[in-house]
LUMVEXFI-945580 format. One line per field, with one value per residue (C-alpha): x, y, z; residue in three letters. Coordinates in pm, whole numbers, plus 50000, padded with zeros to 5 digits. Layout:
xx (X ...)
yy (Y ...)
zz (Z ...)
lodo (ALA ...)
***
This chain:
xx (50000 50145 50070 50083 50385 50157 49955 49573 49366 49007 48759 48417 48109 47972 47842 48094 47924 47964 48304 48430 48182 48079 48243 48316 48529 48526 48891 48798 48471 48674 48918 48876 48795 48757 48848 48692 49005 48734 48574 48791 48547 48616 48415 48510 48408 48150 47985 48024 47849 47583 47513 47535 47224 47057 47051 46990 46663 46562 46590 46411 46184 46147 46145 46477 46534 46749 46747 46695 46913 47093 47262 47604 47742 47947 48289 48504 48385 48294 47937 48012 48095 47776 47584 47782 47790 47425 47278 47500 47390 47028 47056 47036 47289 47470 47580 47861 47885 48184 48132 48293 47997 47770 47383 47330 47606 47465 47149 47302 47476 47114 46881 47148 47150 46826 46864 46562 46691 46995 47206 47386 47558 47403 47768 47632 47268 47197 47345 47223 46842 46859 46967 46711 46441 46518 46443 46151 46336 46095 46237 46163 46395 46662 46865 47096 47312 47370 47049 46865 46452 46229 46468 46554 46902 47115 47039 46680 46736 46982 46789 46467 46659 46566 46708 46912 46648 46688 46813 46892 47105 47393 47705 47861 47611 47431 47538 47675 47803 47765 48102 48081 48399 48488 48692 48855 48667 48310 48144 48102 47909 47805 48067 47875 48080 47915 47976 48207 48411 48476 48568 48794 48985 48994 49147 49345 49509 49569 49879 50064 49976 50089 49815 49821 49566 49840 49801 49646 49537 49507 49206 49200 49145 48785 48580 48331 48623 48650 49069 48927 48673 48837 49186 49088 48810 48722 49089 49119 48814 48901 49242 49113 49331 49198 49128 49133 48908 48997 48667 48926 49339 49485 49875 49910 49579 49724 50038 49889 49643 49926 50164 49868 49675 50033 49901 50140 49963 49940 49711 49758 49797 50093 49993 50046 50412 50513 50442 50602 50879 50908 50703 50906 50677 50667 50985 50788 50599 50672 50545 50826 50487 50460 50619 50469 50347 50107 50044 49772 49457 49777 50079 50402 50716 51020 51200 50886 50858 51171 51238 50921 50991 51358 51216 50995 51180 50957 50878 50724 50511 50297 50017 49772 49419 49105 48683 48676 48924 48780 49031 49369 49474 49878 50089 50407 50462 50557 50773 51031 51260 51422 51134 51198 50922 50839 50693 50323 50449 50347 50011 49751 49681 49364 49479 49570 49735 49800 50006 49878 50078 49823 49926 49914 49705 49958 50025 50382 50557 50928 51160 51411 51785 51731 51523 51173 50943 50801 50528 50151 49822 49757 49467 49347 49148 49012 48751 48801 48705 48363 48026 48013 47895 47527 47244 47560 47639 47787 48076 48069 48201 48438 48588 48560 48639 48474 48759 48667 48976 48918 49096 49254 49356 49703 50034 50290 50611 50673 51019 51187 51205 50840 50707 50523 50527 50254 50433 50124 49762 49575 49289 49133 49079 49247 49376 49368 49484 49387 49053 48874 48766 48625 48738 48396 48218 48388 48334 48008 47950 48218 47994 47660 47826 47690 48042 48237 48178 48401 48620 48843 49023 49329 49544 49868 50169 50136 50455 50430 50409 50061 49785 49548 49283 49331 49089 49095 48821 48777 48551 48226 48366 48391 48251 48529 48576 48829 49016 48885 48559 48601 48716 48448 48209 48310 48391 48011 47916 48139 48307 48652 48856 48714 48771 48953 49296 49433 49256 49355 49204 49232 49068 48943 48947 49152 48904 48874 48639 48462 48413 48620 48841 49235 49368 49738 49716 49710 49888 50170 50093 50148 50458 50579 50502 50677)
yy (50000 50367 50637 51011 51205 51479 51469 51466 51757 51894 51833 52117 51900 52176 52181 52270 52679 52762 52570 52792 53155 53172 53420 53617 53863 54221 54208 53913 53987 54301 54052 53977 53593 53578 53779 53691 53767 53784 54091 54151 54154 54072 53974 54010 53774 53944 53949 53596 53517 53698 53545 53228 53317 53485 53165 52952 53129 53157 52789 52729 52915 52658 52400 52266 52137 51834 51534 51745 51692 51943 51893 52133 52197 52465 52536 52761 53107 53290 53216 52847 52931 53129 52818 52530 52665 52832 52456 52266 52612 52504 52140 51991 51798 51836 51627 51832 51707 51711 52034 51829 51556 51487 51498 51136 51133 51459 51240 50938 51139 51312 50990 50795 51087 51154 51535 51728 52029 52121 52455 52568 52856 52946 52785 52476 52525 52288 51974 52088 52137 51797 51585 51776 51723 51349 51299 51525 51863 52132 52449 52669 52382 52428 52744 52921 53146 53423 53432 53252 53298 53069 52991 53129 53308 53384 53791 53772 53496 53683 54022 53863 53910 53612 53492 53129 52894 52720 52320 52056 51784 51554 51637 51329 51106 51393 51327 51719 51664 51333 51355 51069 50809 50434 50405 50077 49942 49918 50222 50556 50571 50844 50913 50994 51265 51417 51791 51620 51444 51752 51988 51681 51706 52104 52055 51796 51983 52266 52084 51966 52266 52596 52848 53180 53487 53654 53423 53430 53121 53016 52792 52616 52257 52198 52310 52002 51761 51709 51811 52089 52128 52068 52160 52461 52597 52523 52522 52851 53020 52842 53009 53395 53377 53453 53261 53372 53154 52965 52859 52619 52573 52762 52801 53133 53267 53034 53277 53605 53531 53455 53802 54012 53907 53817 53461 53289 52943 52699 52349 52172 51834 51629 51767 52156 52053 51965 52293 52502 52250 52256 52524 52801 53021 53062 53209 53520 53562 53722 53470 53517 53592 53181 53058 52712 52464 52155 51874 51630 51441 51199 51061 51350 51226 51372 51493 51709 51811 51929 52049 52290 52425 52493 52721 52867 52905 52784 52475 52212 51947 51669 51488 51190 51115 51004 51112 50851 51008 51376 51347 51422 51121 51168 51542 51661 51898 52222 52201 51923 52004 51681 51460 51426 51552 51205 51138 51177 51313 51157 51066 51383 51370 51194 50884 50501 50346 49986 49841 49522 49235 49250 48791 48696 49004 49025 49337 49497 49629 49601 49824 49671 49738 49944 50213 50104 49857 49592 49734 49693 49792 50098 50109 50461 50494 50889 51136 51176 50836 50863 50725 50475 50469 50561 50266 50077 49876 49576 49818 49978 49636 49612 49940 49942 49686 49643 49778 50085 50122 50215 49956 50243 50045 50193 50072 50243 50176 50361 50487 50507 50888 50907 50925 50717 50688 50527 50308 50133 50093 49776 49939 49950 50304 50517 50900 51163 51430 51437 51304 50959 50738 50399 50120 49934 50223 50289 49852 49888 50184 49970 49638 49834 49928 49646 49554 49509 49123 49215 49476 49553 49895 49967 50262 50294 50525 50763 50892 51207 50948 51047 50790 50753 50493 50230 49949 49600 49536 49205 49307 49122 48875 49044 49377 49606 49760 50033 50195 50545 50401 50292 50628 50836 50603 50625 51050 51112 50950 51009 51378 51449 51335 50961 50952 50611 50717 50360 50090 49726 49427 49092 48758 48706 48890 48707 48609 48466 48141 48370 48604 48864 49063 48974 49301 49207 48955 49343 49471 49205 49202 49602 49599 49320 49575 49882)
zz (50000 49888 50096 49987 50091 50200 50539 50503 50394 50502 50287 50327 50368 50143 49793 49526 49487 49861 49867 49564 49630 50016 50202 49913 50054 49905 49777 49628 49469 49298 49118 48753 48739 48384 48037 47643 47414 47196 47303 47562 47858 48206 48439 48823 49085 49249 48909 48835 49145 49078 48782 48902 49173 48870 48648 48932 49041 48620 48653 48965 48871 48554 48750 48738 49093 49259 49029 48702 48454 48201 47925 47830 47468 47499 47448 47624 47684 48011 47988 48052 48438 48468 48330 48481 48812 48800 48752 49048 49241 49162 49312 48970 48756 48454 48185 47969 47624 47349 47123 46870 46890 46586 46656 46698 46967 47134 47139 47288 47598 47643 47607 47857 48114 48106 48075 47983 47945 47710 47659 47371 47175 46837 46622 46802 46773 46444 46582 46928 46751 46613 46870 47119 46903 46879 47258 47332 47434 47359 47258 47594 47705 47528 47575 47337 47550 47310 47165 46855 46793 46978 47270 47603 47627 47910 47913 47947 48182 48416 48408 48536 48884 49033 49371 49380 49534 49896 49822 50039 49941 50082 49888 49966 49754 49498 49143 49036 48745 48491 48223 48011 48060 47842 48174 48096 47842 47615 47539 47710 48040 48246 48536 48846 49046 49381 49502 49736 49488 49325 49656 49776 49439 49429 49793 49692 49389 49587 49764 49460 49221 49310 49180 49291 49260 49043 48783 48480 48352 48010 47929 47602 47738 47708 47981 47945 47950 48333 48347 48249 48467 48791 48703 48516 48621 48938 49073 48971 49062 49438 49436 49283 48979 48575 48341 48001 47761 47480 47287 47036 47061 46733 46782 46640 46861 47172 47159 47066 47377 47587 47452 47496 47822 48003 48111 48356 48383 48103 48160 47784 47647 47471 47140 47242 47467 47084 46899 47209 47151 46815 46614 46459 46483 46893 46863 46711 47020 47378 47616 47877 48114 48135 48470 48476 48200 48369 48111 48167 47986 47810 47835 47812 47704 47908 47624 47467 47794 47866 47524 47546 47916 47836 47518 47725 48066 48225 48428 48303 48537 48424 48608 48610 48690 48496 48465 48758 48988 48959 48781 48942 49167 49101 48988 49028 49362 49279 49595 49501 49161 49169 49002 48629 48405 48240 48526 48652 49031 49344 49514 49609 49969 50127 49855 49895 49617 49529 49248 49177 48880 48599 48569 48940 49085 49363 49531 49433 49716 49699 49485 49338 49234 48999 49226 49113 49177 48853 48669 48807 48762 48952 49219 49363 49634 49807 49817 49430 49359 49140 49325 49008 48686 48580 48535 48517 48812 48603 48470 48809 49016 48780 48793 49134 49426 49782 49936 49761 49549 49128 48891 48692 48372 48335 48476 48660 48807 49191 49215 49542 49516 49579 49244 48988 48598 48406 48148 47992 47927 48037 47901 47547 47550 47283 47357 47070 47141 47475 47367 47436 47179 47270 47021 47097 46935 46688 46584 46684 46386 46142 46177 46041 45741 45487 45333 45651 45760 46110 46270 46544 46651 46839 46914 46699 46657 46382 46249 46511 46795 46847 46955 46642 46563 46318 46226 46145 45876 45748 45376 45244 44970 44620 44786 44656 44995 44997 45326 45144 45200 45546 45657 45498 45640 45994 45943 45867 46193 46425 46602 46355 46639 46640 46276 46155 46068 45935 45818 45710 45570 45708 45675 46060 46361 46634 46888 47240 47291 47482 47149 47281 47057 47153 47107 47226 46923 46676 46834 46823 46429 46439 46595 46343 46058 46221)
lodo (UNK UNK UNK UNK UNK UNK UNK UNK UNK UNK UNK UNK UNK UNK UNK UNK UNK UNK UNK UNK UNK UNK UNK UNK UNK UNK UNK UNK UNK UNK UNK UNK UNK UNK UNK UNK UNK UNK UNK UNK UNK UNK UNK UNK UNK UNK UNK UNK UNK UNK UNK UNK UNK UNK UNK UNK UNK UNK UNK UNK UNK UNK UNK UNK UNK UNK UNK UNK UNK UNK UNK UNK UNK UNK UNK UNK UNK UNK UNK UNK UNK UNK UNK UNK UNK UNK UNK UNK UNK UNK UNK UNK UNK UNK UNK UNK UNK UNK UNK UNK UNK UNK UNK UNK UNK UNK UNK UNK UNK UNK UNK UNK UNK UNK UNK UNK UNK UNK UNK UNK UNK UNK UNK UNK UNK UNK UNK UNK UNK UNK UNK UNK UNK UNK UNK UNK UNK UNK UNK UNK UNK UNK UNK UNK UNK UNK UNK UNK UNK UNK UNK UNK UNK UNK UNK UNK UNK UNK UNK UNK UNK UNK UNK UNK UNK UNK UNK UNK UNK UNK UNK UNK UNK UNK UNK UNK UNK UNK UNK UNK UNK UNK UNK UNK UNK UNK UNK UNK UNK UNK UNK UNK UNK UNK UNK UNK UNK UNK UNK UNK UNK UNK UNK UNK UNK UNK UNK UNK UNK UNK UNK UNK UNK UNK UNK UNK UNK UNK UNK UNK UNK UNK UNK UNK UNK UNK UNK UNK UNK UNK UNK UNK UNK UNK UNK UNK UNK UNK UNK UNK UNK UNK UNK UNK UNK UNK UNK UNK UNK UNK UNK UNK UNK UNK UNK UNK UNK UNK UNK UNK UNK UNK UNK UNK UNK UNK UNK UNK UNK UNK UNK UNK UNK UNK UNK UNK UNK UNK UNK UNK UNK UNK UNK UNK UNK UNK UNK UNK UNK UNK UNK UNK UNK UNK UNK UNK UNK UNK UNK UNK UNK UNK UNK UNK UNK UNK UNK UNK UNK UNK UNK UNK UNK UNK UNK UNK UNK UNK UNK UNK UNK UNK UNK UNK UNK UNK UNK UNK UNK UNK UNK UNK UNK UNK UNK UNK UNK UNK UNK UNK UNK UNK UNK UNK UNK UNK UNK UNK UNK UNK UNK UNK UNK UNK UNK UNK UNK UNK UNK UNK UNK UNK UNK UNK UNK UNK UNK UNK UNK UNK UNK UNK UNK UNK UNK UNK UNK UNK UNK UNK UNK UNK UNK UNK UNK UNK UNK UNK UNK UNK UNK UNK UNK UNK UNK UNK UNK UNK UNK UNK UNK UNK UNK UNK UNK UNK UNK UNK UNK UNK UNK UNK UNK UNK UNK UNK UNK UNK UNK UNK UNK UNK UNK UNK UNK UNK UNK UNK UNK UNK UNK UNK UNK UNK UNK UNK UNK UNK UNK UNK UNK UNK UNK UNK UNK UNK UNK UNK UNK UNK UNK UNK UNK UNK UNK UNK UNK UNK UNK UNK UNK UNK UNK UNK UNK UNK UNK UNK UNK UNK UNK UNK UNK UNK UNK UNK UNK UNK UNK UNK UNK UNK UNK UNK UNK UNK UNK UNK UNK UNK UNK UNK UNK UNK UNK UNK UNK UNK UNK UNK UNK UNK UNK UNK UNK UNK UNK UNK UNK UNK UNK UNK UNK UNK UNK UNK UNK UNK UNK UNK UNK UNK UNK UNK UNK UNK UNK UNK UNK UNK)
***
């Protein structure tokens, strides 16, 4: 058993709106929490709040209470914190959807949460509009927050001035927010996270990451993607710094944001630690502003890593977690300078970890000659860990045990200066850029296509070392199946990030008795062809 390094925290039995806005003080309240490049608004805290109470009470007064549930599509723009925190505020939950996702997977998330309600921004609005109508949301229920004919928006809800309605609720079991997760396998499932799962991680975070009221925080991970939610915006709104929204990462707008706005904080994924690293252009920009880089959502190789901080001069860290953890569980402390980058830091306090052999499921426990233990399955258990999965208790037990500790997927080594680094997935689950893709889906939408007889999909190397889907398609007899075909198939279905990026034909599938796909078995015949 692994212990953090750091002593316990307190964890508020509050919800996460008075954890983050009671006691408001009136320095506080006069701080800028968030600025719109765009327009180059800012809105203070004392503001924010108040909008929060406003939508809360236009809700209430709607009838949203505790056990409604909202749907979000929205990417990142100030409004989001109004709305996100204005529903959790009102008792009720929300479900924050991909603004990348098609119609029929906006539909999906909806039908599976159960939302009634959805909210939107107009870019969004078709898709939105579609995938509403499919499950019975009327238009007075779906909101476009700046404004489209027939539908409520967020002014005329705000200036109705009504006051945040009195809810009772445990935070400890309340579902706030419902992300959706694969976890460790299948297809994606709603990941149940309580107001306390989301102050324990805030608290938690606040340890290891070093976030001042100084700082001005650059958000361009997705808001609706829970790293972003947590580690961005609630982490930051807890500590009083600014966060400058993002609504979509663009490299040249990423460092004219950055120049102009003098952001010191940077929360990005493997894919943006490449272009600081590597892109010409960021020589062309003044972003000497940037103290501290924090990559999460996939794995960060040491040498981007390092390569990109020593360009910037700045530091870079790198940390770990998942939907199901809140999602930080592991990050490197901004007090110790001696752990190296490829690593994902220690444990957050208020954790247990176990590292358990993935053949014998023995616990490891002894380090070895080298300074490490043998590779194992991590096990995380905390405040973080998510109440379990919606309507799903089948993929719930298996996610997580009795003893209350979440089977993560992913294996690390423990090193015996303190620190752990993930080394592989046991999982099936593929990472995009940052994003999620679930090969079962992705099968699931191959296997309807009339020429495909079978299919499998696995995560490969493109020649960037980036994560990318390829599939396995095994083709009717004499259909003429090409991979063009495959691919355009699968890109008018699916959000561009899901799209199949390789495809190749073979005569079976490699199965289990049981019928279950033997993914090791590709991925030995990938690594032959490399």
């Amino acid at each position: 058993m692994f212990t953090s390094p750091f002593p316990d925290v307190e964890i508020p039995e509050v919800s996460i709106y008075d954890d983050l806005f009671s006691g408001l003080s009136t320095e506080d309240a006069a701080r800028v929490a968030l600025i719109d490049p765009a327009t180059g608004a800012e809105t203070t805290y004392g503001a924010l709040k108040a909008q929060v109470d406003a939508f809360a009470g236009a809700l209430a007064a709607r009838g949203v209470a505790v056990g409604t549930v909202l749907g979000l599509l929205c990417p990142n723009v100030p409004a989001f914190a109004t709305v996100f925190h204005g529903i959790l505020r009102a008792g009720a939950t929300v479900t924050t959807i991909n603004s990348l996702y098609t119609p029929g997977e906006i539909q999906k998330q909806l039908t599976d949460a159960g939302a009634t309600w959805l909210i939107t921004v107009s870019p969004l609005l078709p898709q939105a509009k579609a995938a509403a109508e499919a499950v019975g949301i009327a238009d007075d229920h779906l909101i476009v927050l700046d404004g489209a004919e027939g539908h409520p928006n967020l002014r005329e809800l705000l200036t109705e001035g009504r006051t945040p309605p009195d809810v009772s609720f445990d935070p400890a079991t309340h579902v706030a927010v419902l992300p959706y997760s694969s976890g460790t396998t299948g297809i994606p499932k709603g990941v149940m996270l309580s107001h306390r799962n989301l102050v324990a991680n805030v608290a938690q975070c606040r340890v290891n990451i070093d976030l001042r009221p100084t700082d001005r925080v650059l958000a361009v991970l997705p808001f609706f993607h829970i790293y972003g939610m947590t580690v961005l915006l609630n982490l930051a709104l807890k500590q009083r710094a600014t966060l400058v929204t993002m609504p979509r990462f663009d490299l040249v707008q990423f460092l004219e944001t950055i120049q102009t706005y003098k952001c010191t904080y940077l929360y990005i994924a493997p894919p943006i630690a490449v272009a600081l690293a590597k892109h010409p252009i960021v020589d062309q920009y003044d972003i000497s502003t940037v103290h501290t880089i924090f990559s999460g959502a996939a794995p960060l190789d040491g040498e981007t890593g390092e390569a990109a901080a020593r360009r910037l001069g700045a530091r870079m860290m790198q940390g770990y977690g998942m939907s199901e953890l809140s999602p930080v569980s592991h990050a490197m402390p901004h007090q110790r300078h001696d752990i190296p980058v490829s690593s994902v830091g220690v444990m957050l306090p208020n954790t247990l970890n176990k590292l358990v052999d993935t053949e014998t499921g023995e616990e490891i426990t002894e380090i070895g000659d080298d300074g490490q233990t043998a590779p194992g399955e991590i096990w995380v258990k905390g405040p973080n860990v998510m109440l379990g999965y919606l309507n799903r208790p089948d993929a719930t037990a298996e996610t997580l045990d009795a003893d209350g500790f979440l089977h993560t997927g992913d294996v690390a080594v423990y090193h015996e200066g303190g620190y752990f680094s993930i080394v592989e997935r046991v999982k099936e689950l593929i990472k995009y850029h940052g994003y999620q893709i679930a090969p079962a889906e992705l099968e699931a939408l191959l296997l309807s296509h009339p020429k495909v007889m079978d299919a499998a999909v696995i995560g490969v190397l493109d020649d960037e070392r980036e994560e990318i889907p390829k599939a396995f398609v095994v083709a009717a007899p004499d259909s003429g199946l090409t991979e063009d075909e495959v691919k355009s198939f699968v890109a008018e279905h699916v959000a561009p990030y899901k799209k199949v990026r390789r495809v190749e034909f073979i005569d079976v599938i490699p199965k289990s008795s049981s019928g279950k796909i033997l993914r090791k078995d590709l991925r030995a015949r990938e690594a032959a062809q490399v």
